[in-house]
C-alpha positions as CSV (number, residue, x, y, z in Angstrom):
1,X,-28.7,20.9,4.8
2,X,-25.0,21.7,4.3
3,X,-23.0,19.9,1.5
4,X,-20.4,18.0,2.3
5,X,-17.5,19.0,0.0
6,X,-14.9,15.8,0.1
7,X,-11.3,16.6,0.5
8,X,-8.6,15.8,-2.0
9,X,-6.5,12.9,-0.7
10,X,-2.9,13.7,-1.2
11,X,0.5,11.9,0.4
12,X,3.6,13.1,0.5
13,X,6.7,10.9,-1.1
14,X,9.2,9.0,1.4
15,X,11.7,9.2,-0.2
16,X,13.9,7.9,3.2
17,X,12.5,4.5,2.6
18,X,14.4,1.6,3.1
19,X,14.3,-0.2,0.0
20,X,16.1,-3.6,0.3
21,X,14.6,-5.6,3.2
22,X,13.7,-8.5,4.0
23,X,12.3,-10.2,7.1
24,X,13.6,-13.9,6.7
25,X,10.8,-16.8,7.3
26,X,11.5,-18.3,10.7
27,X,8.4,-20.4,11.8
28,X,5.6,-22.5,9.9
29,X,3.8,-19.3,10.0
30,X,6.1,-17.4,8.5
31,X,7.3,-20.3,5.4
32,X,3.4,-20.6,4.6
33,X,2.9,-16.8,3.8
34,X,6.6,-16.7,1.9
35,X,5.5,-20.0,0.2
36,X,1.6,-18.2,-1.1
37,X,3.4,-15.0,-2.2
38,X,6.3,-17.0,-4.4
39,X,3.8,-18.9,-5.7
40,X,1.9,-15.6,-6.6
41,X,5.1,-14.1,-8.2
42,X,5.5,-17.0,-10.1
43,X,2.4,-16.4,-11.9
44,X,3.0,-12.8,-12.3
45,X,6.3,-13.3,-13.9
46,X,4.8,-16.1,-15.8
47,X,1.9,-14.4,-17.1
48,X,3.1,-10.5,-17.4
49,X,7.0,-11.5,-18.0
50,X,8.2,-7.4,-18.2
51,X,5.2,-5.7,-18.8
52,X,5.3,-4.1,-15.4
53,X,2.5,-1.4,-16.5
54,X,-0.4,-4.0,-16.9
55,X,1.5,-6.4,-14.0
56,X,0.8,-3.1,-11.5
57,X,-2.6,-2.8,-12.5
58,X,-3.6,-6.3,-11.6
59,X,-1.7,-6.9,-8.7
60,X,-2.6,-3.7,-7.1
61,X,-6.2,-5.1,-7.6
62,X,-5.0,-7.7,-4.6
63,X,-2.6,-5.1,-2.8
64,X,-6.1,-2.7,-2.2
65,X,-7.4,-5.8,-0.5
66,X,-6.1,-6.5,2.8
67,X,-5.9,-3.6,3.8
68,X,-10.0,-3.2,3.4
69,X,-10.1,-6.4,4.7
70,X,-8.0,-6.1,8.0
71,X,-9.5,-2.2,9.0
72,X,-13.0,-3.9,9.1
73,X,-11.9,-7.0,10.9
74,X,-9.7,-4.9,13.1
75,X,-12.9,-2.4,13.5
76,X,-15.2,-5.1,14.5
77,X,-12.8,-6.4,17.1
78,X,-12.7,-3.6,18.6
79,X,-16.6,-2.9,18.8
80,X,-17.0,-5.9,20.0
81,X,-14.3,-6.2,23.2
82,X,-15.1,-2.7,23.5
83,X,-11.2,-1.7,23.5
84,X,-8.9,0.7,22.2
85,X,-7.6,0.0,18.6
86,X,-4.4,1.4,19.2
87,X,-4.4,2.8,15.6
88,X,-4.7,-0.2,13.6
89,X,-8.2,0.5,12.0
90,X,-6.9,4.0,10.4
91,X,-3.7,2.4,9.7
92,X,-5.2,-0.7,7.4
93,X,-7.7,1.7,6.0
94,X,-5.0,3.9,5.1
95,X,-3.0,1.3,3.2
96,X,-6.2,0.1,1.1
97,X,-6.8,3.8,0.4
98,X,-3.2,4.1,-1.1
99,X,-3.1,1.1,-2.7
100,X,-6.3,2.2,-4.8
101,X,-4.5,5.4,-5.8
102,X,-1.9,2.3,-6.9
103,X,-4.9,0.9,-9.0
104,X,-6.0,4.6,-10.4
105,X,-2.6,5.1,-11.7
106,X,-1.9,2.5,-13.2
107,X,-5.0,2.2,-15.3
108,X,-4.1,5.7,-16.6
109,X,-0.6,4.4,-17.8
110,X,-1.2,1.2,-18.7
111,X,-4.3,0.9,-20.2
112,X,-5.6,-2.2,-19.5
113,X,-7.5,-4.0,-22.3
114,X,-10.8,-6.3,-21.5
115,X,-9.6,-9.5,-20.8
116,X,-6.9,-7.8,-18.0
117,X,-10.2,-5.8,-16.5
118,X,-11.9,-9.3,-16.6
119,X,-9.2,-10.3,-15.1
120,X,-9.1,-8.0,-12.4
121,X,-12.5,-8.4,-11.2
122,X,-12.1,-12.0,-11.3
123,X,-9.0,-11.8,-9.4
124,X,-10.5,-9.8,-6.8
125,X,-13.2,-11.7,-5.9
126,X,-11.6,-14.8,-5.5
127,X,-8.6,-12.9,-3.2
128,X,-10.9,-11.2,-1.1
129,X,-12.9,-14.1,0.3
130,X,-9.3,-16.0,0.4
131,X,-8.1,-13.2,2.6
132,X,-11.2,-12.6,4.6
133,X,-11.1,-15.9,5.8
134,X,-7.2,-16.3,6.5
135,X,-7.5,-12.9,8.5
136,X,-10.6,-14.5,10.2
137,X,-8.6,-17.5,11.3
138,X,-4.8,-16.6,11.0
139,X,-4.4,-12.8,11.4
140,X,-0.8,-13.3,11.7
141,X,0.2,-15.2,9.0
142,X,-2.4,-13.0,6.7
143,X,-0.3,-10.1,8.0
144,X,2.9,-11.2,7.2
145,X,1.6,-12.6,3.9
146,X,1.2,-8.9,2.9
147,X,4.7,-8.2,4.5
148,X,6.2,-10.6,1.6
149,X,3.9,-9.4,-1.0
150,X,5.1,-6.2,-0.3
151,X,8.7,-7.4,-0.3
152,X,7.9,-8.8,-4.0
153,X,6.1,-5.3,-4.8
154,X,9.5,-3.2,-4.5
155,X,11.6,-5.7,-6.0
156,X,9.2,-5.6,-8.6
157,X,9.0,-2.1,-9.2
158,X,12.5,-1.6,-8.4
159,X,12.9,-3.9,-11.5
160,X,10.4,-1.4,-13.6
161,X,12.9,1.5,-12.3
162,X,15.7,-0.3,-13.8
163,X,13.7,-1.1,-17.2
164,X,12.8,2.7,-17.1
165,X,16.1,4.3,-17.0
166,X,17.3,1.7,-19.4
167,X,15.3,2.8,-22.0
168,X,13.1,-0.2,-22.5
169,X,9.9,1.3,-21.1
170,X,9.1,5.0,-22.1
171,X,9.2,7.4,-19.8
172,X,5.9,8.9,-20.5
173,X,3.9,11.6,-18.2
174,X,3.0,11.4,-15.3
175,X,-1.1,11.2,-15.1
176,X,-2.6,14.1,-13.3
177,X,-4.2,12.0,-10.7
178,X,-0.7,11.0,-9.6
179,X,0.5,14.4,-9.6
180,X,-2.4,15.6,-7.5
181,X,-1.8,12.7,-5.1
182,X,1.8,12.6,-4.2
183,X,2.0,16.1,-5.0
184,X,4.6,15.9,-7.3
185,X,5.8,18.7,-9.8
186,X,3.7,19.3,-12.7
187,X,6.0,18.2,-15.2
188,X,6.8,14.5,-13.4
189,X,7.5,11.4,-15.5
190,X,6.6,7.6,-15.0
191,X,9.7,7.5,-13.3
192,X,8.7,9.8,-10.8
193,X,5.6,8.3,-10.0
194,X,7.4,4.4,-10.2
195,X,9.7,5.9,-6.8
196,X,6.5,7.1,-5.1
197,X,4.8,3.8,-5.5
198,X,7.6,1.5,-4.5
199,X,8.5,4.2,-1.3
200,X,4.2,3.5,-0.5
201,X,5.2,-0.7,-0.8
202,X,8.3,0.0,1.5
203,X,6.1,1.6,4.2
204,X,3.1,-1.2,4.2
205,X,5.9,-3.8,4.1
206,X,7.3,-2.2,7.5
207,X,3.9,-2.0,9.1
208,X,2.7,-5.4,8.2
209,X,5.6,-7.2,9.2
210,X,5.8,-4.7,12.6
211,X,1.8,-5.9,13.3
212,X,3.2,-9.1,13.4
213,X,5.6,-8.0,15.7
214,X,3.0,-7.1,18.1
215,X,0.8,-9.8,17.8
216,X,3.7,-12.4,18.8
217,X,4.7,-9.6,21.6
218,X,0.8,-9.7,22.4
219,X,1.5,-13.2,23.0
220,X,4.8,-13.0,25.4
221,X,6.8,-14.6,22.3
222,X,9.8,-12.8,21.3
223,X,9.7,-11.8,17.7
224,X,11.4,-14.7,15.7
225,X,12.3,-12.4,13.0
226,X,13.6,-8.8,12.5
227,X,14.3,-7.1,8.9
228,X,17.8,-7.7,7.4
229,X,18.7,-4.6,5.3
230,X,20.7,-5.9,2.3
231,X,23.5,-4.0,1.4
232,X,23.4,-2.3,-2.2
233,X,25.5,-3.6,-5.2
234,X,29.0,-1.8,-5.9
């Protein structure tokens, strides 16, 4: 029997992201999902205040999910109408992948004690069958639920950038798996790998919010909402 070598996964950095966007809320839809993922970022804050290394690890734990979650749903669907995914499937499967690479990071950096792995499995659990079933019921909303978590993730890490070149976080190396993923040079720093991450958030942000795009287009309703790109500081 041949062996089945896997392949390295690897990404290239965009670093032509559009960082500051935002899609505002414009329907009950739309305030529900901005309303769960405040509510989320209040508890991050709350419970990690600026320890941004052990904040990524746990909420990447919940960023790896929906992705999983939606590429399965998403697979299903299309089984079972026996239609064309239009791309979806690798898309969603994609974004749990990188996500994961988030996780595997992060653990290298930050070091999570225990209670924050206890915490993590804990956490995932509980999102996943939260998400499972608001994708079984409300794809739309559970789509643009990630599109404002993702929102939250670059100003968060954007916030890390900041603490970074301040000073106030050391800019230690980067881990090798990190380096081996987005290919970066061998000598890359935390804040190398802090741009890669937040470019990654800026893309799923896009996509989710665009699904929801489609879904409404799907439905002959024009799209209530469309990104407003905020201009950056002087």
């Amino acid at each position: 029997m041949k062996q089945i070598k896997p392949q390295p996964m690897i990404r290239q950095v965009n670093y032509d992201a559009v960082i500051d966007s935002h899609v505002p809320p414009q329907n009950a839809s739309d305030k529900v999902a901005i309303a769960f993922v405040k509510a989320l970022r209040f508890v991050a804050d709350t419970f990690f205040a600026k320890r941004y290394g052990h904040r990524a690890v746990v909420l990447e734990t919940v960023a790896a999910v929906p992705g999983m979650v939606g590429g399965l749903w998403q697979h299903l669907t299309a089984l079972r109408t026996m239609r064309d995914d239009e791309g979806w499937i690798r898309t969603l499967l994609d974004e749990a992948e990188n996500e994961r690479m988030h996780l595997m990071t992060f653990i290298e950096i930050a070091q999570p004690n225990w209670f924050e792995r206890a915490l993590i499995a804990i956490t995932q659990m509980v999102f996943y069958n939260f998400y499972f079933f608001l994708y079984l019921f409300a794809p739309r909303t559970a789509h643009r639920v990630v599109g404002y978590f993702e929102e939250e993730a670059v100003i968060s890490y954007t916030a890390y950038l900041a603490e970074v070149d301040a000073g106030r976080h050391e800019n230690v190396p980067a881990p090798q798996i990190a380096i081996d993923y987005w290919q970066l040079p061998s000598d890359a720093r935390l804040r190398d790998v802090i741009i890669a991450v937040r470019a990654d958030e800026a893309e799923h942000r896009d996509v989710n919010h665009g699904f929801v795009d489609v879904m409404d287009a799907r439905k002959g309703h024009k799209p209530l909402a469309t990104p407003s790109v905020e201009e950056p500081a002087e």
